[in-house]
C-alpha positions in Angstrom: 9.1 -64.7 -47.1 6.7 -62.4 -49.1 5.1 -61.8 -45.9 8.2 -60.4 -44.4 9.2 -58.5 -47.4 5.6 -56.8 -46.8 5.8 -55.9 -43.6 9.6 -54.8 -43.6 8.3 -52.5 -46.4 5.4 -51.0 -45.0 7.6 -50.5 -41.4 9.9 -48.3 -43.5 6.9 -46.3 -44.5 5.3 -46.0 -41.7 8.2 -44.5 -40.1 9.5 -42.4 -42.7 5.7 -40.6 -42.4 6.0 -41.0 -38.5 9.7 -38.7 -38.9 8.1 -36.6 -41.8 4.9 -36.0 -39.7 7.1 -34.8 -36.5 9.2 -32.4 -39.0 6.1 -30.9 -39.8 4.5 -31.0 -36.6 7.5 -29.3 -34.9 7.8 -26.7 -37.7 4.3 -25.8 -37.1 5.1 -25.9 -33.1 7.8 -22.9 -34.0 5.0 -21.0 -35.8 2.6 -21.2 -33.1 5.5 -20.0 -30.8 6.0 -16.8 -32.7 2.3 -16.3 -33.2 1.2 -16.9 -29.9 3.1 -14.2 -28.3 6.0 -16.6 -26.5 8.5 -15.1 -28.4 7.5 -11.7 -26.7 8.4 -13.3 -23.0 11.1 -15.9 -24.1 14.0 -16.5 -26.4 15.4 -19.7 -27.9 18.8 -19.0 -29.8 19.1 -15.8 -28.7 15.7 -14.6 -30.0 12.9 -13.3 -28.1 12.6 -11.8 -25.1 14.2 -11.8 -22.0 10.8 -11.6 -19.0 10.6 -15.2 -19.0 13.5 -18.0 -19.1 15.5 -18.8 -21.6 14.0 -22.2 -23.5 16.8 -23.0 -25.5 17.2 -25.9 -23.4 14.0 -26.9 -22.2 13.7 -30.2 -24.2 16.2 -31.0 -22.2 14.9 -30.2 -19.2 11.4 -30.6 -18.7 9.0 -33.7 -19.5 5.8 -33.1 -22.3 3.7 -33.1 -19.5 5.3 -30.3 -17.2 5.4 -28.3 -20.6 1.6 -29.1 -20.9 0.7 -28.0 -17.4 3.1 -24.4 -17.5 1.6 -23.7 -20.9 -1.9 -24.4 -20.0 -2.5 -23.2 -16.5 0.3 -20.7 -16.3 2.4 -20.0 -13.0 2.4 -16.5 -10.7 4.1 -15.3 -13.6 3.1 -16.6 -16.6 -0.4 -16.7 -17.8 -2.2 -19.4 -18.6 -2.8 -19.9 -22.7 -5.1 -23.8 -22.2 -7.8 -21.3 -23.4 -6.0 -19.3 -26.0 -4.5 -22.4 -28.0 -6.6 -25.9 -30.0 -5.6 -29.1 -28.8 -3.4 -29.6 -31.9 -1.9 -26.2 -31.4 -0.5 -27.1 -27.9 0.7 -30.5 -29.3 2.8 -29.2 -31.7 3.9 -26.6 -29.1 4.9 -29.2 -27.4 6.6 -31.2 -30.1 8.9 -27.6 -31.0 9.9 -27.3 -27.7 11.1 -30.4 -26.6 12.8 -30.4 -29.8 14.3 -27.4 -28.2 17.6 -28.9 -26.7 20.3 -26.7 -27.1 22.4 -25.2 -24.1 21.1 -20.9 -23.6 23.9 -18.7 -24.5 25.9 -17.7 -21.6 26.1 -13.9 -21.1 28.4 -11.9 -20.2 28.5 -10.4 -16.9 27.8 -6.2 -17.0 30.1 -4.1 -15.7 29.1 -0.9 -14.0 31.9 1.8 -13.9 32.1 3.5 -11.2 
């Protein structure tokens, strides 16, 4: 029974550090976002810029690995940053932006007066 007791306990601890550690490593995915210059292409909540897509949703949409390969080797229209970021950088990159699951703001069509 003490066995159990033990293991139970230290289960609960582990994952309270496992959901602590995440927190922190998606808070630190945010800060690399804004550092790094993504904010200057993209938005997420309606912040950012509008050259590259809207990632409000992404989490949503793309897998940790098609996130790794866009953000490390780029596309025709987005460079490639696998040189510009540490491993543990991109991780919590990563981390932020699947957290990232909200639907993008829908916009209003522009009217052009005639």
């Amino acid at each position: 029974m003490k066995f159990l007791l033990s293991l139970a306990a230290f289960v609960l601890a582990f994952s309270s550090f496992s959901i602590a550690s995440s927190r922190s490593q998606r808070a630190h995915g945010a800060v690399v976002f804004n550092e790094s210059g993504c904010r200057h292409c993209h938005s997420i909540g309606n912040v950012g810029g509008h050259k590259g897509p809207d990632l409000s949703g992404v989490g949503r949409r793309k897998s940790k690995a098609a996130m790794r390969q866009q953000i490390v080797y780029g596309s025709k229209v987005m460079p490639a940053f696998g040189d510009d970021l540490e491993p543990g950088d991109l991780k919590d990159l990563i981390a932020y932006l699947k957290s990232c699951r909200q639907k993008p703001a829908k916009t209003q069509p522009v009217s052009i007066p005639n």
